[in-house]
KOLPA-485918 format. One record per residue: residue number from 1; chain; x, y, z of N, C-alpha, C, CB in turn. Coordinates in steps of 0.2 Angstrom, whole numbers, m for minus. Glycine has a CB too. Layout:
+------+------+-------+-------+-------+-------+-------+-------+-------+-------+-------+-------+-------+-------+
| pati | dovo |   n.X |   n.Y |   n.Z |  ca.X |  ca.Y |  ca.Z |   c.X |   c.Y |   c.Z |  cb.X |  cb.Y |  cb.Z |
+------+------+-------+-------+-------+-------+-------+-------+-------+-------+-------+-------+-------+-------+
|  NUM |    A |     X |     Y |     Z |     X |     Y |     Z |     X |     Y |     Z |     X |     Y |     Z |
...
+------+------+-------+-------+-------+-------+-------+-------+-------+-------+-------+-------+-------+-------+
END
This chain:
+------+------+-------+-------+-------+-------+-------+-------+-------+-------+-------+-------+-------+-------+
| pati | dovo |   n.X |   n.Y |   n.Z |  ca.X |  ca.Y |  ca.Z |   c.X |   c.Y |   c.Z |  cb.X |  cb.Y |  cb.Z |
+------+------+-------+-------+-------+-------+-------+-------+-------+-------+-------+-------+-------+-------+
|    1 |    A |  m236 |    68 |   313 |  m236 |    62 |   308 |  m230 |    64 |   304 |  m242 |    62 |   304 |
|    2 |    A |  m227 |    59 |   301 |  m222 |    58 |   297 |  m223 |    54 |   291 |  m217 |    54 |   300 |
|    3 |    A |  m219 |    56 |   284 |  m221 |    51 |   279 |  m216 |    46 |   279 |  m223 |    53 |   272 |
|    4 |    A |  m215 |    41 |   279 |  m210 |    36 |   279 |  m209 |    37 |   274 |  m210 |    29 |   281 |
|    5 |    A |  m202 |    36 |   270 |  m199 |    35 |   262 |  m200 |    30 |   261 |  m192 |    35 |   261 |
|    6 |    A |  m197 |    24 |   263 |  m200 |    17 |   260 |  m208 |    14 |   257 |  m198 |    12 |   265 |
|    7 |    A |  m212 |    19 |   259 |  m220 |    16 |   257 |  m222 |    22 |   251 |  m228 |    15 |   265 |
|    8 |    A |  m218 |    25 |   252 |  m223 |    31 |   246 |  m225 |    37 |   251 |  m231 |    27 |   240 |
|    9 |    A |  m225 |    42 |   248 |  m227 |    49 |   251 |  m235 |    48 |   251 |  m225 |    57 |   246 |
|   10 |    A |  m238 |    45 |   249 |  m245 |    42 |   252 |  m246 |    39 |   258 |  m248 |    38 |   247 |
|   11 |    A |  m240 |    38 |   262 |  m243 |    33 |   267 |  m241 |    38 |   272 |  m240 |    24 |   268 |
|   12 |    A |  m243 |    37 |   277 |  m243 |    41 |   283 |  m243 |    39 |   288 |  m248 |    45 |   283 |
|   13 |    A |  m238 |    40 |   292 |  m237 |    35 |   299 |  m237 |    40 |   306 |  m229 |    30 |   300 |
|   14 |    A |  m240 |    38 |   310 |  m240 |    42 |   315 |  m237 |    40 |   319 |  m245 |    44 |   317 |
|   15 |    A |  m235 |    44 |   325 |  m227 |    42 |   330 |  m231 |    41 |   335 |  m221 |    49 |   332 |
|   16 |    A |  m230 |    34 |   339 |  m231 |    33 |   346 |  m227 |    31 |   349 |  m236 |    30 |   348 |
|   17 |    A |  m227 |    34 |   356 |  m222 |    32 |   361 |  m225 |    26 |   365 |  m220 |    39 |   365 |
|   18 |    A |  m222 |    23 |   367 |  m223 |    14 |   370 |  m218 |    15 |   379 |  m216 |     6 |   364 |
|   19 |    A |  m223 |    14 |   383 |  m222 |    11 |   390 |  m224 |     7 |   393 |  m222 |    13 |   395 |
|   20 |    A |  m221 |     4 |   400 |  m227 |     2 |   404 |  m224 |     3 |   408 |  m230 |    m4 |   402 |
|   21 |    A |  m230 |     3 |   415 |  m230 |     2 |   421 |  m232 |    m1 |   425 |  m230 |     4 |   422 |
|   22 |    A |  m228 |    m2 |   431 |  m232 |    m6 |   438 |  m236 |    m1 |   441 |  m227 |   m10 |   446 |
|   23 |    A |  m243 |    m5 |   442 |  m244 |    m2 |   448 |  m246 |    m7 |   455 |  m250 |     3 |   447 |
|   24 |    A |  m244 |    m5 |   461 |  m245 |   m11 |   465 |  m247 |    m9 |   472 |  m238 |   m15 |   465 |
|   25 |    A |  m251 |   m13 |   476 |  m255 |   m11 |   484 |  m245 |    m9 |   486 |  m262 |   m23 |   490 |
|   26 |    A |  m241 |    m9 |   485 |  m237 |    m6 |   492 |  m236 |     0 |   491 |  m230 |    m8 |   494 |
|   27 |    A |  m239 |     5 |   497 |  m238 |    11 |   498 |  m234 |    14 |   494 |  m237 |    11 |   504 |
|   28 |    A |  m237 |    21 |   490 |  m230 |    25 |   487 |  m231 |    31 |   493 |  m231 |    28 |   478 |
|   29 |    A |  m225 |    35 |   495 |  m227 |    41 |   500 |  m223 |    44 |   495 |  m224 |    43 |   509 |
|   30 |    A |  m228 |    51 |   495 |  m225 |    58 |   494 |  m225 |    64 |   498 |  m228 |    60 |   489 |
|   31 |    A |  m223 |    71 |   496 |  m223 |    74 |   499 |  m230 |    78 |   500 |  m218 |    78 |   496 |
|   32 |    A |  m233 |    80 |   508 |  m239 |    80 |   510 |  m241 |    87 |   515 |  m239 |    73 |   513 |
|   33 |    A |  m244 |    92 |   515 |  m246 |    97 |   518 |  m247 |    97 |   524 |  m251 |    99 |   517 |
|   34 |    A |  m245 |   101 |   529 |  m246 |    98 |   536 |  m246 |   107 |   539 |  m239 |    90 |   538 |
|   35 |    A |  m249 |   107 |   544 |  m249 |   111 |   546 |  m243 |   111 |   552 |  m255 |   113 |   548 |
|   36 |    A |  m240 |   119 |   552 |  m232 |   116 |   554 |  m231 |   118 |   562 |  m226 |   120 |   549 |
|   37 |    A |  m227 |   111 |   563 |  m227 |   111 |   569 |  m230 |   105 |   573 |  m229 |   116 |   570 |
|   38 |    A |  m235 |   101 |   569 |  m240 |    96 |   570 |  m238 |    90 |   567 |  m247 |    97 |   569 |
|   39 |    A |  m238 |    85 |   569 |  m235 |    78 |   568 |  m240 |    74 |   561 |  m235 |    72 |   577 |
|   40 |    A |  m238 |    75 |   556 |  m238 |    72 |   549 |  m240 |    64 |   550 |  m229 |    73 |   544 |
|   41 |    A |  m243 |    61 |   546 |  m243 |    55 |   549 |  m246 |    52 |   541 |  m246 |    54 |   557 |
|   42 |    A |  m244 |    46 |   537 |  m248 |    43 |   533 |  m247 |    35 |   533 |  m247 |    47 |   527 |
|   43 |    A |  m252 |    32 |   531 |  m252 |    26 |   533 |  m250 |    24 |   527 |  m259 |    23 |   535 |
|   44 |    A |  m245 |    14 |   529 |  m243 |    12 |   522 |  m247 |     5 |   526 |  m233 |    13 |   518 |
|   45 |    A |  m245 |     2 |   518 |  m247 |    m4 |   516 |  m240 |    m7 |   514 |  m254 |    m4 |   511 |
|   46 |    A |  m239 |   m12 |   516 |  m236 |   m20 |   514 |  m240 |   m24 |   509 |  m234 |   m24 |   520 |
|   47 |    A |  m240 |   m24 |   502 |  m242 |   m27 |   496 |  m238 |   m28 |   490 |  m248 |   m24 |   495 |
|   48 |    A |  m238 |   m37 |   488 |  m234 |   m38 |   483 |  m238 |   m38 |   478 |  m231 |   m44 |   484 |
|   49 |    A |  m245 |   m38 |   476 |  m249 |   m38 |   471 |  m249 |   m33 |   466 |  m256 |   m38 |   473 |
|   50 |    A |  m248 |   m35 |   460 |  m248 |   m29 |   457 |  m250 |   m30 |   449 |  m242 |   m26 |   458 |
|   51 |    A |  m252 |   m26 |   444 |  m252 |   m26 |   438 |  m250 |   m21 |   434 |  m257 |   m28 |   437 |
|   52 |    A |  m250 |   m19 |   428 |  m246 |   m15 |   423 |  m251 |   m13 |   418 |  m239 |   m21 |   420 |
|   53 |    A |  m250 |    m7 |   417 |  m253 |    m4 |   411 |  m247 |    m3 |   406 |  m257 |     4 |   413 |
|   54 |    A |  m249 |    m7 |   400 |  m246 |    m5 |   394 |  m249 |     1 |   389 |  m245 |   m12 |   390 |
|   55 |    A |  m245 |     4 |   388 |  m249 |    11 |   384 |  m244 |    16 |   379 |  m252 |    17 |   390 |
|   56 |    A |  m247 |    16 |   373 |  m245 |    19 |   367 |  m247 |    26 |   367 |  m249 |    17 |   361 |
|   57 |    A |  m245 |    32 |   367 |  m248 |    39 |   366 |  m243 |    41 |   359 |  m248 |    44 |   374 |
|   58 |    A |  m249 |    43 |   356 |  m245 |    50 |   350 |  m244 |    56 |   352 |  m250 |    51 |   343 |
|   59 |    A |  m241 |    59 |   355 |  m237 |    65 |   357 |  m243 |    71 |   353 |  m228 |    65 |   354 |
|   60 |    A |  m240 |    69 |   347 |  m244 |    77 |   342 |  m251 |    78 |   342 |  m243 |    77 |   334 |
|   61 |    A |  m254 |    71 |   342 |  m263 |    70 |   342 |  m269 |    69 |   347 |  m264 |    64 |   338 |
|   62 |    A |  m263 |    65 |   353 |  m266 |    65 |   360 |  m269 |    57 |   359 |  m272 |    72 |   362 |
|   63 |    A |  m268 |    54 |   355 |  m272 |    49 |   354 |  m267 |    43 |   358 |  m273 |    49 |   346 |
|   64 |    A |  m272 |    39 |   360 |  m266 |    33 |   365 |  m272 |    26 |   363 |  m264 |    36 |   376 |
|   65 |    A |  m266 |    22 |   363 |  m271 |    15 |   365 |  m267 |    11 |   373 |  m270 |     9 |   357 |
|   66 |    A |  m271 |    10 |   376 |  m270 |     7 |   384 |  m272 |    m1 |   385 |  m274 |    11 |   390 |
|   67 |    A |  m268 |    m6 |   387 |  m269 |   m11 |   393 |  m269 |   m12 |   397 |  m269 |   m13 |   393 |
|   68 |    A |  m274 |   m16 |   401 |  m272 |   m17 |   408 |  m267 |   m24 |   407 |  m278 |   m18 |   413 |
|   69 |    A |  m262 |   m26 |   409 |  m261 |   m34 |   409 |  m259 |   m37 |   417 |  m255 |   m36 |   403 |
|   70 |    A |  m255 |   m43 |   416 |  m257 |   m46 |   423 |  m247 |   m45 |   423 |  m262 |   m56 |   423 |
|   71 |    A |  m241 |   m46 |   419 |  m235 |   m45 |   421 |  m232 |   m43 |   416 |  m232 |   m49 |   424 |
|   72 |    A |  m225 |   m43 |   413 |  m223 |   m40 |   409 |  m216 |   m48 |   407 |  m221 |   m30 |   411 |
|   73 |    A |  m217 |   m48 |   400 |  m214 |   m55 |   395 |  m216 |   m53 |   389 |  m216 |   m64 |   398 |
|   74 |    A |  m213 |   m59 |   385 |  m213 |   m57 |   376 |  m219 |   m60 |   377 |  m207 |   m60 |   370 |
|   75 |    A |  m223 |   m63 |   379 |  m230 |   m66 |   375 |  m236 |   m62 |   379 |  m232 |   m75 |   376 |
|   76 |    A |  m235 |   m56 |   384 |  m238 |   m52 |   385 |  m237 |   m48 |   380 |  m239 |   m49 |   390 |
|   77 |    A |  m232 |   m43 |   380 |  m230 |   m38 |   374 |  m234 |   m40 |   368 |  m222 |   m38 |   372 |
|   78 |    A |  m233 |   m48 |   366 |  m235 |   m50 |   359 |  m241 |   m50 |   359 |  m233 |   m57 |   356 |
|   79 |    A |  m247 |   m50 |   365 |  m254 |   m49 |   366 |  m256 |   m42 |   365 |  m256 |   m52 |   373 |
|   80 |    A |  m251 |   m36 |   370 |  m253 |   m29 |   368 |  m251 |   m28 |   360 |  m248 |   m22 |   373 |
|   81 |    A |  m245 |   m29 |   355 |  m244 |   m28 |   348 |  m249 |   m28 |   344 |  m241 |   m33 |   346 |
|   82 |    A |  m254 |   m36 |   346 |  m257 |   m38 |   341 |  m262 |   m33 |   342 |  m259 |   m45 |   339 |
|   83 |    A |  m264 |   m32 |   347 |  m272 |   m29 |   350 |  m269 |   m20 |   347 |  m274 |   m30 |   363 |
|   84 |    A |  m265 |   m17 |   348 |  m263 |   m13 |   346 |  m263 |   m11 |   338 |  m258 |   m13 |   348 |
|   85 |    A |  m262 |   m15 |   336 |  m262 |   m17 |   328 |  m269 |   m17 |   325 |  m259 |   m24 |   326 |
|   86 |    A |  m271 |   m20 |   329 |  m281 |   m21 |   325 |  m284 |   m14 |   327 |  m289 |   m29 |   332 |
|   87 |    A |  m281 |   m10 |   335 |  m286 |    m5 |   334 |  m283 |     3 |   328 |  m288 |    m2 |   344 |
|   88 |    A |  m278 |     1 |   326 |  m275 |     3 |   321 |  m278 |     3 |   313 |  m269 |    m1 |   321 |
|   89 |    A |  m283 |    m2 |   313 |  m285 |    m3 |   306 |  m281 |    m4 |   300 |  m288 |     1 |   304 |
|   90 |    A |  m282 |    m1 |   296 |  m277 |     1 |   289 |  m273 |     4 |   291 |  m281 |     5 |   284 |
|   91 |    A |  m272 |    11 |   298 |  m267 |    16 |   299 |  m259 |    12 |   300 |  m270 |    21 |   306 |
|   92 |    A |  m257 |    15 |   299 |  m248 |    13 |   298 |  m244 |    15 |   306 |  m243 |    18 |   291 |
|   93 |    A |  m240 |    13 |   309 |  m237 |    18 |   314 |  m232 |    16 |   317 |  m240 |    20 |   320 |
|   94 |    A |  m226 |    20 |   319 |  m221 |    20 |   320 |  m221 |    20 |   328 |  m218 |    24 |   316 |
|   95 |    A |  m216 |    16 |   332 |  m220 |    14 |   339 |  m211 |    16 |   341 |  m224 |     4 |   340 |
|   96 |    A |  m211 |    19 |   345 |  m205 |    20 |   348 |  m205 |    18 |   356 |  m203 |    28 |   347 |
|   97 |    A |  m200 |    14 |   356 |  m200 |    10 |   366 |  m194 |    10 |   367 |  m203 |     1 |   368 |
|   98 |    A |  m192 |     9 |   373 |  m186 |     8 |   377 |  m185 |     2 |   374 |  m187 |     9 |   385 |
|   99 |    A |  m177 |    m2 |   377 |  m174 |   m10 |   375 |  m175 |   m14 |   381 |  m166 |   m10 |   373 |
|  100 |    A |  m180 |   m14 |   384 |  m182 |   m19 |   387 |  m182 |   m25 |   384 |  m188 |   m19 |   388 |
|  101 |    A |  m178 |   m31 |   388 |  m178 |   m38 |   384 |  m184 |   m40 |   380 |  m176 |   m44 |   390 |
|  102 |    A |  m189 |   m40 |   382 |  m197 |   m44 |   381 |  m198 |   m36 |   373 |  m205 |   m43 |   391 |
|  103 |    A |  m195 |   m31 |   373 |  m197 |   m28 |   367 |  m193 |   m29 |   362 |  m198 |   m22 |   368 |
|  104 |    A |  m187 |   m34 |   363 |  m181 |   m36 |   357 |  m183 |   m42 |   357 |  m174 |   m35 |   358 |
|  105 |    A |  m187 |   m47 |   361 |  m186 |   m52 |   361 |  m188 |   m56 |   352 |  m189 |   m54 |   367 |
|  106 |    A |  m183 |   m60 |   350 |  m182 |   m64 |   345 |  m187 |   m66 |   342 |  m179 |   m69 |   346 |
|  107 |    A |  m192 |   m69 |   348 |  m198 |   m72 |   346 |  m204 |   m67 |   347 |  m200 |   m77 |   350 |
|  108 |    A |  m205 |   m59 |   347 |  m210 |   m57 |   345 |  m210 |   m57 |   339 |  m210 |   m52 |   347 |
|  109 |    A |  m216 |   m55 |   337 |  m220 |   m53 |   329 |  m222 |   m47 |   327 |  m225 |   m56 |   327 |
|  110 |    A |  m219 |   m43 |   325 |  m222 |   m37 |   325 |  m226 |   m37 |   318 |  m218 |   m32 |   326 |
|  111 |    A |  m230 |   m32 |   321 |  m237 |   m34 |   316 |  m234 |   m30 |   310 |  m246 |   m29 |   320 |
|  112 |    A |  m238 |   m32 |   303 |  m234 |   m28 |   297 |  m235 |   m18 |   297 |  m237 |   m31 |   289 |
|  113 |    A |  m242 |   m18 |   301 |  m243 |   m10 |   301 |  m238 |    m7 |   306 |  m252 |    m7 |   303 |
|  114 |    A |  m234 |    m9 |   310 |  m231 |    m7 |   314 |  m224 |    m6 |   313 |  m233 |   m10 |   318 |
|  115 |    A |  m221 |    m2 |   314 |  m213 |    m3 |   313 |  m210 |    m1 |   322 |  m210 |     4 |   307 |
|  116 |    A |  m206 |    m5 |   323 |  m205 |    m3 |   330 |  m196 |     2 |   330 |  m207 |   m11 |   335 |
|  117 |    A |  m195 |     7 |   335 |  m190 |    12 |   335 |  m187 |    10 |   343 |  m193 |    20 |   334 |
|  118 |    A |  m182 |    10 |   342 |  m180 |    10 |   351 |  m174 |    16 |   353 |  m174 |     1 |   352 |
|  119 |    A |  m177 |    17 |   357 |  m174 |    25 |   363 |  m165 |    21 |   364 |  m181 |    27 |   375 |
|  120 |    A |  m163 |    28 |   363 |  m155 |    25 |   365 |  m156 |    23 |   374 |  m148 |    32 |   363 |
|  121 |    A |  m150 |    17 |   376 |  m153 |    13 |   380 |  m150 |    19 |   385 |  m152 |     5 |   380 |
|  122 |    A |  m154 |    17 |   394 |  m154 |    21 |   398 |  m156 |    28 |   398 |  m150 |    22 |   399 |
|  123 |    A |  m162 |    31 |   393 |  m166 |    37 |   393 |  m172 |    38 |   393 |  m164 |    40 |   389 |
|  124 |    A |  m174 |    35 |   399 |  m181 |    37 |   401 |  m184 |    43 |   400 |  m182 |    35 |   407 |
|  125 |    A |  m178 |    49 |   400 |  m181 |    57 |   401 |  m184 |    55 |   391 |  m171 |    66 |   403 |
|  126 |    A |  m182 |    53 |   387 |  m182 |    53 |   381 |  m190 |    52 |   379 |  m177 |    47 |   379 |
|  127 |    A |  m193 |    47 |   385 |  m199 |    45 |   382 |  m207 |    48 |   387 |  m197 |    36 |   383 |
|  128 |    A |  m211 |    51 |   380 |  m216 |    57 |   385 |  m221 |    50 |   389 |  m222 |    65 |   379 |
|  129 |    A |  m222 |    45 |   391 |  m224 |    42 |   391 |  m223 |    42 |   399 |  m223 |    38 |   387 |
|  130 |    A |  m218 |    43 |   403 |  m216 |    41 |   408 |  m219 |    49 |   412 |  m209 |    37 |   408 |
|  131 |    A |  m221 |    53 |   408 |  m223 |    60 |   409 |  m232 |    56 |   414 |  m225 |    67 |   398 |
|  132 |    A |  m234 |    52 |   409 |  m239 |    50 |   408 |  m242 |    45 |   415 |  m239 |    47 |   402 |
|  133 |    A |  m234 |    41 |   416 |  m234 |    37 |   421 |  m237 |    42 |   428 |  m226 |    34 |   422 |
|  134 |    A |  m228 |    47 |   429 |  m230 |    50 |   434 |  m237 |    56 |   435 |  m226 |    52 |   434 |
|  135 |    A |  m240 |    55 |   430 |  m247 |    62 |   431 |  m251 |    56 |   436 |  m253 |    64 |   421 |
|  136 |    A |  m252 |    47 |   432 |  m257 |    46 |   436 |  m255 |    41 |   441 |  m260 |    44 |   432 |
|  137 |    A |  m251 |    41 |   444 |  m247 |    39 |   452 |  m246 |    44 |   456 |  m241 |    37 |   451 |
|  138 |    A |  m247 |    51 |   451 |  m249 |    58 |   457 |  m257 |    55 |   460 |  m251 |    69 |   452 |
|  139 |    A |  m262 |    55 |   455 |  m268 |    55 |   454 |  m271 |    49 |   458 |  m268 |    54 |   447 |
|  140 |    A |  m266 |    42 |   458 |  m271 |    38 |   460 |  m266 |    33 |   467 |  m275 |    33 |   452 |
|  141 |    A |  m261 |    33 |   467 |  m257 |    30 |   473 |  m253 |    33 |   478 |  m252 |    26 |   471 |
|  142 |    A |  m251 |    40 |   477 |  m246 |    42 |   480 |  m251 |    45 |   485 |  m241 |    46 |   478 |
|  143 |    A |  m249 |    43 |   492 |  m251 |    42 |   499 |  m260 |    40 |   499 |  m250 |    51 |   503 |
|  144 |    A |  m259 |    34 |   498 |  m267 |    31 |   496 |  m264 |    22 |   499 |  m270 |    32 |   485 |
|  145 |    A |  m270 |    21 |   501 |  m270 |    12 |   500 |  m277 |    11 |   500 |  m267 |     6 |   507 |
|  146 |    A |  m276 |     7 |   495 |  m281 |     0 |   494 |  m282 |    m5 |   496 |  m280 |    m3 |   490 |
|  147 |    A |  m290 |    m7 |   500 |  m290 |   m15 |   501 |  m288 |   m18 |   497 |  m296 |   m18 |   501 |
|  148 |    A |  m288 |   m20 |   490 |  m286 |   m26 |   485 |  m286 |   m21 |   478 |  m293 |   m35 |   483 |
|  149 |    A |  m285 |   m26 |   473 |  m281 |   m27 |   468 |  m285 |   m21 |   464 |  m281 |   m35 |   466 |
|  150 |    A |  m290 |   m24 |   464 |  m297 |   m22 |   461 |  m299 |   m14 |   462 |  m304 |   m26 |   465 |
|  151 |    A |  m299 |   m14 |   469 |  m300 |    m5 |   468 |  m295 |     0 |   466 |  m301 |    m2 |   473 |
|  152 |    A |  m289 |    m5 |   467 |  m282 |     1 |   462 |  m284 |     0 |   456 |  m273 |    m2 |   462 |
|  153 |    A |  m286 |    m5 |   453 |  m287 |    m6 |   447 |  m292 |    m1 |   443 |  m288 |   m13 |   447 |
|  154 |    A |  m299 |    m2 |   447 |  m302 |     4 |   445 |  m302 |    10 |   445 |  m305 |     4 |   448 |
|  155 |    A |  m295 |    12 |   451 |  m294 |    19 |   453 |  m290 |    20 |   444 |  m288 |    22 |   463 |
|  156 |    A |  m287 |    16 |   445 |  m283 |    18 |   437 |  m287 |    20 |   432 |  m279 |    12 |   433 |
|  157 |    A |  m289 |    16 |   431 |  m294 |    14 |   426 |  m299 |    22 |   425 |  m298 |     7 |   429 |
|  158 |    A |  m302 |    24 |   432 |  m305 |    27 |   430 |  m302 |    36 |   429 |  m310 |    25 |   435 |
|  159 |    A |  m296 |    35 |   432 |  m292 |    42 |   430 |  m287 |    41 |   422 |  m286 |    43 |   437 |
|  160 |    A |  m288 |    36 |   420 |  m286 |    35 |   412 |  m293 |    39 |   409 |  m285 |    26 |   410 |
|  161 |    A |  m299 |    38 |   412 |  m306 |    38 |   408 |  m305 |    49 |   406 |  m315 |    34 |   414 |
|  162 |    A |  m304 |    51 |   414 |  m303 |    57 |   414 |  m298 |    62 |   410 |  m302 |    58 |   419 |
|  163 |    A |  m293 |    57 |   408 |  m288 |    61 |   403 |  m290 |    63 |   394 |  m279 |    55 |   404 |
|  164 |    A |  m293 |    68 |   395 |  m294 |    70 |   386 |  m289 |    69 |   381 |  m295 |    77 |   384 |
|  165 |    A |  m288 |    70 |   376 |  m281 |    71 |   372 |  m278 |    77 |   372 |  m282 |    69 |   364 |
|  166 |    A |  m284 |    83 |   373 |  m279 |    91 |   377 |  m274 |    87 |   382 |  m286 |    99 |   384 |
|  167 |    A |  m275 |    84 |   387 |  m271 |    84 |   394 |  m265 |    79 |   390 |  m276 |    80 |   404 |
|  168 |    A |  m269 |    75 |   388 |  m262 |    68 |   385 |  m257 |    73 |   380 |  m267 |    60 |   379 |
|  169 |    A |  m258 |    77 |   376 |  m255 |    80 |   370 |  m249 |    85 |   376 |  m263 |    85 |   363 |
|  170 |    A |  m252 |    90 |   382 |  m250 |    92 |   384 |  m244 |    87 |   389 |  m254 |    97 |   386 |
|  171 |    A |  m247 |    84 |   393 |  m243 |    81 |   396 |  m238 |    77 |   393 |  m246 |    78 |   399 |
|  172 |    A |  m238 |    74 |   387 |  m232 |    71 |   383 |  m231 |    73 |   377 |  m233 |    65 |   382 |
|  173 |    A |  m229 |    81 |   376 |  m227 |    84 |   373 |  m220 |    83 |   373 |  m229 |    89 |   374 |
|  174 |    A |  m219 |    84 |   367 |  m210 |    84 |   364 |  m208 |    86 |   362 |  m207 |    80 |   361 |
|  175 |    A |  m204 |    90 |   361 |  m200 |    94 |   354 |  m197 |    93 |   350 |  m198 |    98 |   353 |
|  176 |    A |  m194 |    86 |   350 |  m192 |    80 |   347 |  m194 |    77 |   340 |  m192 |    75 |   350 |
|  177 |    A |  m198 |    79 |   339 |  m205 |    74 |   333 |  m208 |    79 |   329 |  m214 |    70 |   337 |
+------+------+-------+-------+-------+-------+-------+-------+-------+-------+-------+-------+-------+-------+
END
């Protein structure tokens, strides 16, 4: 946590980092055990379906807020904002994201408890968020298929439920903040 200068040494803003991602039915491969000498083999899928978790983590506290949505544009973003903002209450926070068109776009609103920070452009290594991506694409897609939409959706869903703030604080640690 930081105290911003402009509200008074009374206010207190905590730092979250901002991504998001696809996840989708087409086959991700990774690298896979095999006993050597014997023919490796893993099935993929052809699938265009897909949706996106937008998600806030605070590096220092472990604390995160997550949505599922259906694609990524300024009037989704403006739906995760506001919803982000309410589970914020009174707290204040400083939201740091990549320059994704839909996160500059003209016509967002950002909520007044929020101040938003943008990563200089092209530095994804910058943001512990994408730490976060890959933990749960180890976890829930790479060398896996899904019948539909729904059970990827779940498989997410339910490996988000498993991550405490220990693993989230460790996994997107920074020495930046």
């Amino acid at each position: 946590m930081i105290a911003s200068n402009h509200l008074g040494k009374d206010k207190v803003k905590n730092i979250y980092f901002f991504d998001e991602a696809r996840f989708g039915l087409q086959s991700s491969l990774c690298r896979k055990w095999a006993k050597r000498g014997s023919e490796c083999t893993v099935k993929v899928k052809q699938g265009y379906q897909n949706f996106y978790v937008y998600s806030s983590v605070a590096p220092k506290t472990g604390d995160q807020f997550s949505l599922l949505l259906p694609f990524v544009n300024t009037e989704i973003m403006q739906i995760y904002l506001d919803e982000f903002s309410m589970s914020l209450g009174s707290e204040n926070a400083i939201l740091i994201m990549d320059q994704a068109g839909w996160h500059k776009s003209k016509d967002l609103i950002v909520p007044v408890n929020l101040e938003i920070w943008f990563l200089p452009p092209y530095s994804p290594e910058l943001n512990p968020v994408e730490r976060l991506w890959k933990y749960i694409k180890q976890n829930t897609i790479h060398n896996r298929i899904y019948d539909n939409l729904k059970n990827l959706e779940k498989a997410v869903i339910d490996n988000f439920n498993l991550i405490d703030c220990q693993l989230l604080t460790k996994l997107c640690a920074c020495s930046y903040i």
